[in-house]
C-alpha positions as CSV (number, residue, x, y, z in Angstrom):
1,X,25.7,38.6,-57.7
2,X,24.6,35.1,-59.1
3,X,22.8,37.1,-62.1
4,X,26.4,38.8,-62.7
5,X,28.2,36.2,-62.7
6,X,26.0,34.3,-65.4
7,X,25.4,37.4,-67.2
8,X,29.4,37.5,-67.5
9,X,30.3,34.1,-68.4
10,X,27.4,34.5,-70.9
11,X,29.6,37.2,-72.6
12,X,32.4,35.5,-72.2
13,X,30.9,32.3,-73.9
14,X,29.3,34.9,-76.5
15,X,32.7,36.3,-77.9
16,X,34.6,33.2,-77.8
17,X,31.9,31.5,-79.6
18,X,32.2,34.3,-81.8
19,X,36.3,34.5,-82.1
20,X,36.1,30.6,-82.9
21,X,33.2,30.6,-85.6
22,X,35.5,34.1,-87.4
23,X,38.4,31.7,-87.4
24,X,37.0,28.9,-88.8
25,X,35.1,31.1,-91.4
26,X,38.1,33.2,-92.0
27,X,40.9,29.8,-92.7
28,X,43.3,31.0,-95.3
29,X,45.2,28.4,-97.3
30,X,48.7,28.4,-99.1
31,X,49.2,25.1,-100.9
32,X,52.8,24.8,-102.0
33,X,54.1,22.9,-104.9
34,X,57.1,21.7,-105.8
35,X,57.4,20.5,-109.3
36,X,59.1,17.3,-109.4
37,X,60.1,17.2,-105.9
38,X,60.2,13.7,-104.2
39,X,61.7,12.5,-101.1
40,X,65.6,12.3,-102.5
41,X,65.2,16.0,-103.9
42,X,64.1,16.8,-100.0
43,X,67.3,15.0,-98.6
44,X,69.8,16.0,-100.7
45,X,68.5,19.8,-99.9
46,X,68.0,18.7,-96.4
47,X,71.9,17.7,-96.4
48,X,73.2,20.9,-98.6
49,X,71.5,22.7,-95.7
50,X,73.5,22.0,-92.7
51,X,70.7,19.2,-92.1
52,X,68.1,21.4,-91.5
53,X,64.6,22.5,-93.6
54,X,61.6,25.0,-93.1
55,X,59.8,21.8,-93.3
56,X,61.0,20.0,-90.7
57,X,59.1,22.5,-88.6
58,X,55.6,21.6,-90.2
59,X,54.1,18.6,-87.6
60,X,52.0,16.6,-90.4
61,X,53.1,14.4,-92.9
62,X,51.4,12.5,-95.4
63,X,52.4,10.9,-98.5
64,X,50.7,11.3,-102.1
65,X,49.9,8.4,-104.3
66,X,50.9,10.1,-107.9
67,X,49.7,7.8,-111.0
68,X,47.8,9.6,-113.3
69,X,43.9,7.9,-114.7
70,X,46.0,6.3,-117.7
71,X,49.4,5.7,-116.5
72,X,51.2,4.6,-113.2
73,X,53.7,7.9,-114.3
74,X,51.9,11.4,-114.2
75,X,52.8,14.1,-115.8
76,X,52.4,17.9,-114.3
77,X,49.1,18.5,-116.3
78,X,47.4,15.2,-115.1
79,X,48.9,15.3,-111.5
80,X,48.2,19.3,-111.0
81,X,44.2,18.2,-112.2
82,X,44.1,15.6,-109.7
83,X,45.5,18.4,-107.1
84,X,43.6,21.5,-108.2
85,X,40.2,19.5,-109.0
86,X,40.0,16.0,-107.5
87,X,39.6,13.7,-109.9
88,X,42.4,11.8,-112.1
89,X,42.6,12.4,-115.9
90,X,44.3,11.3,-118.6
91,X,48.3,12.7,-119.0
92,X,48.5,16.0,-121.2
93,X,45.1,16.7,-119.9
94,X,44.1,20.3,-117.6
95,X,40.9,20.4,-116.0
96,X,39.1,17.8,-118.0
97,X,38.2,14.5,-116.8
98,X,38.5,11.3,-119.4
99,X,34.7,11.5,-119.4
100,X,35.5,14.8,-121.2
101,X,33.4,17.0,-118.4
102,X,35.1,20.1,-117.5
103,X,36.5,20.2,-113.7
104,X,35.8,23.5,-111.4
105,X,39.5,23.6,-109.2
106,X,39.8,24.5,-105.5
107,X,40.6,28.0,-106.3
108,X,37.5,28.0,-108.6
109,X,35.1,26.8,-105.6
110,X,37.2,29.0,-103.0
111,X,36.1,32.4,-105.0
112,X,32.2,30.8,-103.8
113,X,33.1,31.5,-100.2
114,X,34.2,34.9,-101.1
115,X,38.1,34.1,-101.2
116,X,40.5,36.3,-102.9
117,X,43.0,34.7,-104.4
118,X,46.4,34.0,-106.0
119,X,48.9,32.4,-108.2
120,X,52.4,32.0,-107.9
121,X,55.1,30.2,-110.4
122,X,58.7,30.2,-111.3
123,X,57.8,28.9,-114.5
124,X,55.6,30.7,-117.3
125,X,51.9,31.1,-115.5
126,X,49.9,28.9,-118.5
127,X,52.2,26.2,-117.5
128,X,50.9,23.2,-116.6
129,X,50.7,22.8,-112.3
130,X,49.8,26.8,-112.2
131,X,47.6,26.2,-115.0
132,X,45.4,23.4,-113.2
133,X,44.2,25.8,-111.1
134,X,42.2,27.8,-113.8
135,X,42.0,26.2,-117.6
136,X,40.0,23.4,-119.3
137,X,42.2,22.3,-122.1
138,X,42.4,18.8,-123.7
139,X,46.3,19.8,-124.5
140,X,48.6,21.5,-121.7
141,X,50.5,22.6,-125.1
142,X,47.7,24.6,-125.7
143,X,49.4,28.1,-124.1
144,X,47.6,30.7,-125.6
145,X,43.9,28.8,-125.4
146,X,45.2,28.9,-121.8
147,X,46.0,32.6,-121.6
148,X,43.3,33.2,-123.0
149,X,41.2,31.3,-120.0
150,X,43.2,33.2,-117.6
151,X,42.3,36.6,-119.0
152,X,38.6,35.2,-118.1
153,X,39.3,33.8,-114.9
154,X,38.7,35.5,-111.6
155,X,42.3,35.2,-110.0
156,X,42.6,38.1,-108.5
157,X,46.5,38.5,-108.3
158,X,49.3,36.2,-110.4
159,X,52.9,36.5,-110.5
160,X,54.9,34.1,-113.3
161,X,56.1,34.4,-116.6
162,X,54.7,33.9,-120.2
163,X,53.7,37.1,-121.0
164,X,54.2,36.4,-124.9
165,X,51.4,34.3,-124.4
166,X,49.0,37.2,-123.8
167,X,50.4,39.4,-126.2
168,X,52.0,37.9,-129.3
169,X,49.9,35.4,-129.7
170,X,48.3,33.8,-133.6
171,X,44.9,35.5,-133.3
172,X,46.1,38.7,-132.9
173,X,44.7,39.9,-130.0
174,X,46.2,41.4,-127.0
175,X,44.9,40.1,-123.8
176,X,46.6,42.6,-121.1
177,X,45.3,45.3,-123.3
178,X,41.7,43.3,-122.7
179,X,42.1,42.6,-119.1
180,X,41.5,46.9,-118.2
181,X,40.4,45.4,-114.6
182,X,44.0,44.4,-114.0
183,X,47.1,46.7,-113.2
184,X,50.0,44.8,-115.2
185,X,53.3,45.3,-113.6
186,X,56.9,43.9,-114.4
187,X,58.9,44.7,-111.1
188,X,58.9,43.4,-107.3
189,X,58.9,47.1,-106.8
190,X,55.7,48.0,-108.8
191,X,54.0,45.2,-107.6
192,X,54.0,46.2,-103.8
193,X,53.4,49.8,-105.0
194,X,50.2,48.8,-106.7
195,X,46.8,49.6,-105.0
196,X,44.9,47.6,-107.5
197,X,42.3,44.7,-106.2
198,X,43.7,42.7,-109.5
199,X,47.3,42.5,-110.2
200,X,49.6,41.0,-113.1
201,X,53.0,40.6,-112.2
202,X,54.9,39.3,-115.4
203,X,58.2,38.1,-114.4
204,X,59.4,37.2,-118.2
205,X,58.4,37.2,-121.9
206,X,58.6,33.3,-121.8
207,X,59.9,31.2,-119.1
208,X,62.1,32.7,-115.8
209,X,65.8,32.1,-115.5
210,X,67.0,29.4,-113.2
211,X,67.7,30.3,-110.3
212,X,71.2,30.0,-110.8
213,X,71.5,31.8,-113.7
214,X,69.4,35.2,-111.3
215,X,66.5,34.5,-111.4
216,X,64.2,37.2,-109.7
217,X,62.4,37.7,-107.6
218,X,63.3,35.3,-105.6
219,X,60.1,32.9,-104.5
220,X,60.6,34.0,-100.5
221,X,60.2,37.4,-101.6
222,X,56.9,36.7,-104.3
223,X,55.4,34.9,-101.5
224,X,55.6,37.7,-99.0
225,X,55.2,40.5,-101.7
226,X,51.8,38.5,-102.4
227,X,50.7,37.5,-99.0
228,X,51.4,41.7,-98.1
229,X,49.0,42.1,-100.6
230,X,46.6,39.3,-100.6
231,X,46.2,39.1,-96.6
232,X,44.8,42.5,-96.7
233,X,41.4,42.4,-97.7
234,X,38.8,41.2,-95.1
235,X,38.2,37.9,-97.2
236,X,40.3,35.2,-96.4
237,X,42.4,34.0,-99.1
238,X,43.9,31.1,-101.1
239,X,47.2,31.2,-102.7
240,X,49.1,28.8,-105.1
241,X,52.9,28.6,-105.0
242,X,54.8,26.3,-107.5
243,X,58.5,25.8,-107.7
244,X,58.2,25.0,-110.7
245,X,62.5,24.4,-112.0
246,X,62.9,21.7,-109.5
247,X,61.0,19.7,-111.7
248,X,63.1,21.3,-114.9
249,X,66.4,20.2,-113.1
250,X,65.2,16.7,-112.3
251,X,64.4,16.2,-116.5
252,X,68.1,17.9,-117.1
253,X,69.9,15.4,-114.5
254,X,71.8,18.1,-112.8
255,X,72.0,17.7,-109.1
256,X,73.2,21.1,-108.2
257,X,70.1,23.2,-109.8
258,X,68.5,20.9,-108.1
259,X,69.5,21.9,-105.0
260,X,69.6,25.2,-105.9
261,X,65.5,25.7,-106.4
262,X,64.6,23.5,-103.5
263,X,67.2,25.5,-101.1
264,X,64.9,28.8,-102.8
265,X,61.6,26.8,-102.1
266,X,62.8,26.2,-98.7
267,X,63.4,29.7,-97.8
268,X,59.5,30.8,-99.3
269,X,58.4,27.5,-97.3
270,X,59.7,29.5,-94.3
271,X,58.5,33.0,-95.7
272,X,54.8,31.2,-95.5
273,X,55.3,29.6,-92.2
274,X,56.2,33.6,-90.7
275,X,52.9,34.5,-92.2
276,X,50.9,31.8,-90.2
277,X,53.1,32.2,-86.9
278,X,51.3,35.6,-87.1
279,X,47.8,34.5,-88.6
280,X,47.3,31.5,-87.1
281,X,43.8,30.9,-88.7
282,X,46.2,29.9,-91.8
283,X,46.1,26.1,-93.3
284,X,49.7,25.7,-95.1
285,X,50.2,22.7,-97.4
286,X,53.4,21.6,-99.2
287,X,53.5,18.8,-101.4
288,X,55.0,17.2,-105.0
289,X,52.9,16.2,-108.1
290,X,55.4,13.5,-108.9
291,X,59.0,12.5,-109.1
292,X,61.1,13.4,-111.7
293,X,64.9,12.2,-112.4
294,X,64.9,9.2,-110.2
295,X,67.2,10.6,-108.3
296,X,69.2,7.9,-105.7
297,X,71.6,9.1,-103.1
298,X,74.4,6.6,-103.1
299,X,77.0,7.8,-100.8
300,X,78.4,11.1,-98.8
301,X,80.0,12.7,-96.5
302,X,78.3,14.4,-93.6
303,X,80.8,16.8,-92.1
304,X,82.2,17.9,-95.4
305,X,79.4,18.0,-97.3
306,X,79.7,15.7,-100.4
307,X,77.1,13.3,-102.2
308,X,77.2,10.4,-104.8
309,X,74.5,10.5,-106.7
310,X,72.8,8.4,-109.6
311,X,69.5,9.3,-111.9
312,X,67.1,6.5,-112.9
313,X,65.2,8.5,-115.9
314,X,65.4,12.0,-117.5
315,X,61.6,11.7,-116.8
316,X,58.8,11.5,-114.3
317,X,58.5,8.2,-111.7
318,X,55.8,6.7,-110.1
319,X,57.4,7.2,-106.6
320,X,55.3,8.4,-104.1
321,X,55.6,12.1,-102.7
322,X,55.2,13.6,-99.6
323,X,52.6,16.2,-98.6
324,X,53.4,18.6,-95.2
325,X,51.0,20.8,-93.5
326,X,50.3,22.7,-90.7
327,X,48.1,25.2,-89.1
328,X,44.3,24.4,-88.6
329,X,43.0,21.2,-90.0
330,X,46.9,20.1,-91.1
331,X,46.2,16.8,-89.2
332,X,43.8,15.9,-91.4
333,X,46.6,15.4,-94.3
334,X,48.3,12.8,-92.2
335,X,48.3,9.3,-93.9
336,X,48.8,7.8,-97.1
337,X,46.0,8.7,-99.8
338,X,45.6,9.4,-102.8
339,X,46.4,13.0,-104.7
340,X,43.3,13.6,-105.4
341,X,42.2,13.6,-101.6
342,X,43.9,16.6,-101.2
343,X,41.6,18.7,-103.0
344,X,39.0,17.3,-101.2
345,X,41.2,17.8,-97.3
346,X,41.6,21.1,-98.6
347,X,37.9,21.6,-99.6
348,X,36.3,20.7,-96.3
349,X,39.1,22.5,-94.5
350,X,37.5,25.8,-96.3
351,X,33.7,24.7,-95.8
352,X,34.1,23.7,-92.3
């Protein structure tokens, strides 16, 4: 009986060993970005809401320190570097440090431990933040050197606009025609039809509508288009999201585009966090690479909604931003740090 007994809590010991080591090996990871999006962007959203957001549901919060290698106020090119690669740079600068080295990003390093992975903007895809993620260029202006890098990359599935980039472009060439590994596809529709392992999923010829003009898809229904797709293989993945027109908004001073995009982020936020209620070996992260507008609340109403508001630049700040997380290892992005400790939270969250 004795030998049973052992023999059984042996097996028992066996598999959950097992179960524990597949979900630590298996830890998928969906790092959300919104462009511009600091703590008065939150609240006003938070308020427009009925006083409620997806993120209020994620237990950890941090808070990013944003200045760039040259100046206390980033830009998205310097601030998406220190994100996607972990080391500051210079503004205007993707994927190069000021030492002039080329920088592998986190998405890069994540196709090492066999992860599939993807991108996903509502701004062109060679724009700066998305761009972070998979060019070296000493300009972020430089679009097409940046299509270009894409074409060569190894993201497996991308969904953004900019396809111009790729196909009218100075040196002639046409880059979808060169990427023949990749079914190209210019509708929500075709992109869940698609069976390819590499998908293109142009959403414009330059940069998407506002979201208050139509834009679509709408970013809730990207994100769980893509994780449909992405969370289907056997390899764990990582994914990109960027709002990218919260950001646009902030540099235009108009408070109710604001609101509009972070109301849309919200609702993929909460697309993301349905996808980890069910696949709970998944590490979410949502964060800001800066401030922009200087937006100050100044007054309001809280049953009727209404808000006084003033704007301290039509540029970037050097405000702090927060960063929210949850799912396995979240806790580890409590705290204030700087933004380039999240690539390396997020690095030994996929290692370990």
């Amino acid at each position: 009986m004795k030998k049973i007994l052992f023999f059984l809590i042996s097996i028992a010991f066996f598999l959950s060993f097992n179960l524990n080591s597949q979900e630590k090996k298996n830890l998928n990871v969906i790092l959300m970005i919104g462009d511009g999006m600091g703590m008065s962007q939150i609240t006003s959203g938070m308020y427009s809401l009925n006083n409620r957001t997806s993120l209020e549901k994620m237990p950890h919060i941090g808070i990013s320190k944003t200045h760039s290698y040259s100046s206390l106020v980033t830009d998205s090119a310097a601030a998406g570097t220190a994100i996607a690669c972990g080391e500051k740079t210079i503004n205007g600068t993707l994927g190069i440090n000021p030492q002039n080295k080329q920088l592998e990003s986190i998405l890069e390093i994540s196709k090492d431990y066999g992860y599939k992975t993807g991108i996903i903007a509502t701004s062109s895809i060679v724009h700066a933040t998305p761009a972070a993620f998979y060019a070296n260029v000493i300009s972020r202006n430089q679009y097409e050197d940046i299509a270009l890098q894409l074409s060569q990359n190894e993201v497996d599935f991308f969904v953004g606009g900019g396809r111009d980039y790729f196909t009218k472009r100075d040196d002639k060439r046409n880059l979808i025609k060169e990427m023949s590994d990749y079914d190209f596809v210019y509708s929500l529709k075709k992109f869940n039809e698609s069976t390819s392992n590499k998908i293109g999923f142009f959403t414009s010829l330059g940069d998407p509508y506002r979201i208050i003009d139509g834009r679509k898809p709408k970013l809730s229904d990207a994100i769980e288009a893509m994780l449909d797709k992405i969370s289907s293989y056997e390899n764990p993945f990582f994914l990109v999201v960027e709002s990218s027109q919260i950001d646009w908004a902030g540099h235009a001073n108009d408070f109710n585009w604001i609101n509009a995009e972070f109301r849309e982020f919200d609702e993929a936020i909460q697309s993301a966090i349905n996808f980890s209620n069910k696949n709970k070996n998944t590490l979410i992260i949502v964060t800001a690479d800066h401030e922009t507008g200087g937006l100050a609340i100044t007054g309001g109403k809280v049953r009727r909604f209404t808000m006084r508001t003033k704007w301290g630049t039509i540029g970037h700040t050097a405000e702090m931003v927060p960063v929210f997380s949850t799912g396995p290892k979240s806790e580890t992005f409590s705290g204030i740090y700087d933004n380039t400790d999240i690539f390396k939270k997020i690095l030994n969250a996929i290692e370990n």
